[in-house]
C-alpha positions as CSV (number, residue, x, y, z in Angstrom):
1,X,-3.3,19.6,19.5
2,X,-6.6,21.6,20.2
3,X,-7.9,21.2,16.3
4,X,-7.1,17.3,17.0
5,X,-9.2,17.4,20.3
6,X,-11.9,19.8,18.4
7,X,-12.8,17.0,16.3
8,X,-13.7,14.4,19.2
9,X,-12.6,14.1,22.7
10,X,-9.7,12.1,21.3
11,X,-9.5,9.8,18.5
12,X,-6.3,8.8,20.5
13,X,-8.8,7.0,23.5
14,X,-8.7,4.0,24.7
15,X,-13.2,4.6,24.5
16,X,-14.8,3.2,21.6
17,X,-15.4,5.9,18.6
18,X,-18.8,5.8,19.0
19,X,-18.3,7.4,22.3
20,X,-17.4,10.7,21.5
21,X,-19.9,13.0,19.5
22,X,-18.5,15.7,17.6
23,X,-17.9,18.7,18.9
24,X,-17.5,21.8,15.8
25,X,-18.2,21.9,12.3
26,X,-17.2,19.1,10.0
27,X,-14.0,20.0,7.8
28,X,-14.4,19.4,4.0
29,X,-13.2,15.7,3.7
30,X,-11.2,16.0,0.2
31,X,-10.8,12.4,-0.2
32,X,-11.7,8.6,-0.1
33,X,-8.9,6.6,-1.3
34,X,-10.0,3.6,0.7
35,X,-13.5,1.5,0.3
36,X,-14.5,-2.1,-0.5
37,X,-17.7,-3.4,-2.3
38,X,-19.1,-7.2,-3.1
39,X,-15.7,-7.4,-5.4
40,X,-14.2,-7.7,-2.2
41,X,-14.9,-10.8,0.2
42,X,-16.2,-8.9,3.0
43,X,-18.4,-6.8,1.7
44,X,-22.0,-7.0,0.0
45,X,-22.3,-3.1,-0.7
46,X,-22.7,-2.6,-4.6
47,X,-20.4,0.3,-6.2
48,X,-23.1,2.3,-7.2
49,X,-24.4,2.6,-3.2
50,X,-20.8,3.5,-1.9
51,X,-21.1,6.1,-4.8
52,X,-23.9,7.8,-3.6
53,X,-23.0,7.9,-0.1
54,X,-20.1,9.9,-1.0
55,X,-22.0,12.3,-3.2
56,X,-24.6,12.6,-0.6
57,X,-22.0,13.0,2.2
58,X,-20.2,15.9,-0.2
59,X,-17.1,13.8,-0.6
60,X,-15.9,15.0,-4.1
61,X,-13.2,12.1,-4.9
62,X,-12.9,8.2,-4.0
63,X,-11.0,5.1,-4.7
64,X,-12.5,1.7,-4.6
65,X,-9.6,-0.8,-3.2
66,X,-10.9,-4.5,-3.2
67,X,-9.2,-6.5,-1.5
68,X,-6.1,-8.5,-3.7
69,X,-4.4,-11.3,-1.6
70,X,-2.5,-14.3,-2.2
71,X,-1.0,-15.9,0.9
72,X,-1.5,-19.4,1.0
73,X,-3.6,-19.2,4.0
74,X,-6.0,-16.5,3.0
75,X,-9.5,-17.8,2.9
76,X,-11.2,-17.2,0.4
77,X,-8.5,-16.6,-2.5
78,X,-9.1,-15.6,-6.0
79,X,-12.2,-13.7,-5.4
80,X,-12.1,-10.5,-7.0
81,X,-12.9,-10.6,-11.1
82,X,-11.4,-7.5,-12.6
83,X,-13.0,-8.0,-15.3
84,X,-16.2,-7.3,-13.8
85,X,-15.2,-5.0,-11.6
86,X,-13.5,-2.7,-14.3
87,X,-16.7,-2.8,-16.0
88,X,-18.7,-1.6,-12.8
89,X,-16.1,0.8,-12.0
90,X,-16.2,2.3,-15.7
91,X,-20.2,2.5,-15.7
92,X,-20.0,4.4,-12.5
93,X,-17.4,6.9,-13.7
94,X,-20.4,7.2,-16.6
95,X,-23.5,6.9,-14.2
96,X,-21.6,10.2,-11.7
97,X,-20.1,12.2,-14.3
98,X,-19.8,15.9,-12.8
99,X,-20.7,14.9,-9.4
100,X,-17.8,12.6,-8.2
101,X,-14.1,11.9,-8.9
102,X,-13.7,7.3,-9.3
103,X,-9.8,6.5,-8.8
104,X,-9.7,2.6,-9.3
105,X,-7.7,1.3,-6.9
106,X,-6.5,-1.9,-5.4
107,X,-5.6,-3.4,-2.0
108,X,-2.2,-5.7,-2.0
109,X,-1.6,-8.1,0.8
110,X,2.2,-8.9,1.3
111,X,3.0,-7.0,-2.1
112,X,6.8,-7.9,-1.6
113,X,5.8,-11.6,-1.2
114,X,4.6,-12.0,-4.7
115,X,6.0,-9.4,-6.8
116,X,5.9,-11.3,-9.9
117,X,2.0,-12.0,-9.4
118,X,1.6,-8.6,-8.7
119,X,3.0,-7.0,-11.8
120,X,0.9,-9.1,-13.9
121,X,-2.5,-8.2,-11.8
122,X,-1.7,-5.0,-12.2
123,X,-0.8,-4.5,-15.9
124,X,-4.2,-5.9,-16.5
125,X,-6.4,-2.5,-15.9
126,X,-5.1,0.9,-15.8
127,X,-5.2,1.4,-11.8
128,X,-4.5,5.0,-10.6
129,X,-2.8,3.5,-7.5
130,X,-2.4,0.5,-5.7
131,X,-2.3,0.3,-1.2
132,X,0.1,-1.6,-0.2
133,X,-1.4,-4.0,2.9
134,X,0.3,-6.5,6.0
135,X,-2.3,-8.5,7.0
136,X,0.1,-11.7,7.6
137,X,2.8,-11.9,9.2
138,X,4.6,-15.7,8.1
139,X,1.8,-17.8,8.9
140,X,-0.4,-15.8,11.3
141,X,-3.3,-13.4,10.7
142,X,-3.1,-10.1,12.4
143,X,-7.0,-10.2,12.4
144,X,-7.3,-13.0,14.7
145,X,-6.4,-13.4,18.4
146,X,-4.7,-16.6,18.1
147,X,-1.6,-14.3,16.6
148,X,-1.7,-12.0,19.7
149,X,-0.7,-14.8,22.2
150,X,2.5,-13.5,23.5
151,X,3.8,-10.5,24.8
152,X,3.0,-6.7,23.0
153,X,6.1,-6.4,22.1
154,X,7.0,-9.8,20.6
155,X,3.1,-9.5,18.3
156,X,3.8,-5.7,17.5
157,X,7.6,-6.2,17.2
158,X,7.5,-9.1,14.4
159,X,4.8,-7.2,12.0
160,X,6.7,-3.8,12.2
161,X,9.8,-5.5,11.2
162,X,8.0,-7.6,8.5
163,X,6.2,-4.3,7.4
164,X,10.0,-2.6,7.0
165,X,10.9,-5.5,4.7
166,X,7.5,-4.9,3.0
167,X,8.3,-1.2,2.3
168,X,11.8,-1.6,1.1
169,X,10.1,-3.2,-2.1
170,X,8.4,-0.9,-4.5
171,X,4.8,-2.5,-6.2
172,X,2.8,0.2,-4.4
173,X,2.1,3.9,-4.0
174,X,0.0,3.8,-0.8
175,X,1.1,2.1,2.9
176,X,-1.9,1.4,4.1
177,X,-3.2,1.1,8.0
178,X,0.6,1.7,9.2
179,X,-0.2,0.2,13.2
180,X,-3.4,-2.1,11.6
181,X,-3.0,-4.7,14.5
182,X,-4.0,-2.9,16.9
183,X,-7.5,-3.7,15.6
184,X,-7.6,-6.9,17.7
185,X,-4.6,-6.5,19.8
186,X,-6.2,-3.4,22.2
187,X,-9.0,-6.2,22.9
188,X,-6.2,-8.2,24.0
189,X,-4.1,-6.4,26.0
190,X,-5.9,-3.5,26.6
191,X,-4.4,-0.6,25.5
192,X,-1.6,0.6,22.8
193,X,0.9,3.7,22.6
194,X,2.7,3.6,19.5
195,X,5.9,5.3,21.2
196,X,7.2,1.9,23.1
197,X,7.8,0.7,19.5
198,X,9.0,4.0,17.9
199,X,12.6,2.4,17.1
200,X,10.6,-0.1,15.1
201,X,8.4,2.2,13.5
202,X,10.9,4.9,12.2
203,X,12.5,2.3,9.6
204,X,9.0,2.1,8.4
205,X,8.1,5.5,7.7
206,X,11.9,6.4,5.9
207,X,11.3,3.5,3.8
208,X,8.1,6.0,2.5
209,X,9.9,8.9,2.5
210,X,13.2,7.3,0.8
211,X,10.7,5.4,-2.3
212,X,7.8,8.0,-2.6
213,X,5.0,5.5,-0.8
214,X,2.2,7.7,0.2
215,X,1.2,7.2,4.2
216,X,-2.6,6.4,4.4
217,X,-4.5,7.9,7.7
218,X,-7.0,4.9,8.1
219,X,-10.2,5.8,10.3
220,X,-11.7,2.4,9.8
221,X,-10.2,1.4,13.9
222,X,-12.2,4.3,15.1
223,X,-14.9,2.0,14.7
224,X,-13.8,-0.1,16.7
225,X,-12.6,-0.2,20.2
226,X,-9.6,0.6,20.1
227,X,-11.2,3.8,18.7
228,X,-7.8,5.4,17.3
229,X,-6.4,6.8,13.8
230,X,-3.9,4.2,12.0
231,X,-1.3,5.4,12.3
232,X,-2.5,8.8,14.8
233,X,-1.0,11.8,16.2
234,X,2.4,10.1,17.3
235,X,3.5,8.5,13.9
236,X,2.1,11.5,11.9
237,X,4.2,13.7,14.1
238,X,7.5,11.2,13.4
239,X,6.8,11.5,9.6
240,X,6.6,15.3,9.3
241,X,9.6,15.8,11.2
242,X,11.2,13.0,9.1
243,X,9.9,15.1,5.9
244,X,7.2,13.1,5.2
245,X,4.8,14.4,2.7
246,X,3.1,12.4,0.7
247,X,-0.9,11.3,2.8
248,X,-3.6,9.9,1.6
249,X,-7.0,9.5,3.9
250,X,-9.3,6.3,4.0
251,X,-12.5,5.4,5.7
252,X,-11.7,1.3,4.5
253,X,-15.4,1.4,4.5
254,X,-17.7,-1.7,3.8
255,X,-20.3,-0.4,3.5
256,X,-22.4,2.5,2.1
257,X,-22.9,4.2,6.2
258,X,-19.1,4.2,6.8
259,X,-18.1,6.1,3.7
260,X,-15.6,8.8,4.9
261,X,-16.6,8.6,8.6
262,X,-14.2,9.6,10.5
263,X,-12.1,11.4,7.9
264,X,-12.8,15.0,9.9
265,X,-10.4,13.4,12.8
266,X,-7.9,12.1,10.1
267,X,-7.7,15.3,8.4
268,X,-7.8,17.7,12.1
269,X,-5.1,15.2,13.4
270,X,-3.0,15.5,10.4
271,X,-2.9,19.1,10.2
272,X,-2.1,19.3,14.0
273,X,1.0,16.9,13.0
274,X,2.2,19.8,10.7
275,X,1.4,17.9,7.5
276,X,0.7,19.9,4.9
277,X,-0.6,18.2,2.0
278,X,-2.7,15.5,0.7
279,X,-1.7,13.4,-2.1
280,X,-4.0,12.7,-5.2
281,X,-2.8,9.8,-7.3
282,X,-4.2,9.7,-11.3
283,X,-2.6,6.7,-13.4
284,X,-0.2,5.7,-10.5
285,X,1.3,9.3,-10.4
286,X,1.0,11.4,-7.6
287,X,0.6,15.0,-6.7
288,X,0.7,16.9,-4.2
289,X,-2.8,19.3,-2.6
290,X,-2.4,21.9,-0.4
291,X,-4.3,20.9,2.8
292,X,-6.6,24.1,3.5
C-alpha cells in the first residue's frame, strides 16, 4: 500500500485526479495498449501526434484501439475505415522505426453480441489484440445518466452480470475498463467501493483467468471525478489471489496530452496488488514481462 500512495495521495479518492500532484519519481511506464485517434468517433488527434507524445513521454510500446461498435443504438455506427486506418497505422510503424513499438489494436463493444460480425472485422487486418468493451447494457448506455436512475446496486448489479456473460465468450484477449460505469455513476451517487459488489465481480475476473483474457488497468477515470483506477487496488488484489496474471495498462487517451497519464499509478497499484507481470500481445499471442 505505501508504493500505491507514493504515486498520488490516492488514486482510490473520491477528489478529482487533478487534485493530487505527484509525489516521487515517475516509474518507467512499459506500455500503452489503449488510445484512440480521428478513426475513432470521439477523437480528432491524428496517429502520427499520439505517436510522438509517446516517444516524447519515453513510452517505448503502444496500441491504437479505435473504437468498433455495433449495437443498434450506438450513434454514430460504421465509422471506423480499416482500410485507412491500416494504412496510417503501417506508415507510422515506417515513420517511428527504432523509436517506438505500434501494436494495432481494436476496441469491441458487446463482442459476445455479435460474434459472427466480429470474426469477419477481424480476419480483415492482422490485429495483435483486440479489448473486449461493455458500454451497453440491453438498451442503456453506461455513459449517460439516464441508465443510473435507480439504486447502485440495481445500475452496477445488471452490467457486472451482463459483463460475466460477456467474458464467458472468447473474441478478445483484453477486458477492458473492468468497473467503467463508475465514470458517470460517482457523479450520481457520489461515491463507489467496489467491495459491496465483490460477489458480482469475482465471476468476472475467473472468467479471465479460466479463458486467458488479459485484465486492462484503465487510468482514463482518473481524469475524471471519480478520480480512480478501473478496476483499482480492490479488484487487482481479488485477481492475484485468484491467480490472475495476465495485465495490460491503458491511458484510453484521446488525445495527444493524455497519452500514458496516469499509467505510474496503474503500474505502483498493481505492483502493490502483488501482480507480477505485464502482458505484451504480438499477432493475438500473449506473453508474459516481468514487472521490474
Amino acid at each position: 500500500m505505501a508504493l500505491h500512495r507514493c504515486m498520488s495521495t490516492s488514486p482510490e479518492s473520491d477528489w478529482p485526479a487533478e487534485s493530487f500532484p505527484l509525489k516521487c519519481t515517475l516509474l518507467m511506464i512499459p506500455h500503452d495498449y489503449h488510445m484512440h485517434t480521428s478513426f475513432s468517433a470521439d477523437s480528432s488527434a491524428t496517429m502520427s501526434e499520439m505517436c510522438a507524445a509517446a516517444v516524447a513521454k519515453g513510452i517505448p510500446e503502444i496500441g491504437f484501439t479505435e473504437h468498433y461498435d455495433l449495437h443498434p443504438d450506438e450513434h454514430p455506427r460504421d465509422w471506423l475505415d480499416l482500410d485507412r486506418w491500416a494504412q496510417e497505422l503501417e506508415r507510422c510503424r515506417r515513420q517511428y522505426a527504432g523509436r517506438l513499438v505500434i501494436r494495432a489494436g481494436i476496441e469491441i463493444g458487446e463482442p459476445h453480441l455479435f460474434p459472427e460480425e466480429v470474426r469477419q472485422m477481424t480476419a480483415n487486418y492482422p490485429f495483435d489484440y483486440a479489448l473486449g468493451s461493455l458500454h451497453w447494457v440491453g438498451k442503456g448506455s453506461v455513459f449517460t445518466p439516464e441508465y443510473f436512475r435507480c439504486a447502485a446496486q440495481e445500475a452496477f448489479g445488471r452490467y457486472f452480470e451482463e459483463l460475466e456473460r460477456m467474458t464467458q465468450s472468447g473474441e478478445f484477449e483484453i477486458l477492458s475498463h473492468l468497473d467503467v460505469p463508475v465514470r458517470i455513476a460517482f457523479e450520481i451517487y457520489g461515491s463507489y467501493d467496489p467491495c459491496q459488489f465483490e460477489e458480482l465481480i469475482r465471476p468476472v475476473l475467473r472468467n479471465c483467468i479460466d479463458r486467458g483474457i488479459a485484465l486492462e488497468v484503465n487510468s482514463g477515470t482518473l481524469r475524471r471525478k471519480a478520480g480512480v483506477l478501473t478496476p483499482g487496488l480492490a479488484i487487482l488484489e481479488w485477481y492475484a489471489e485468484m491467480g490472475g496474471e495476465h495485465l495490460t495498462m491503458g491511458s484510453d487517451a484521446h488525445r495527444p496530452s493524455d497519452v500514458a497519464t496516469g499509467l505510474d499509478v496503474a503500474l505502483a497499484t498493481a505492483k502493490a496488488a502483488g501482480l507480477r507481470y505485464l502482458t505484451q500481445f504480438e499477432s493475438r499471442q500473449a506473453r508474459l514481462i516481468p514487472l521490474t
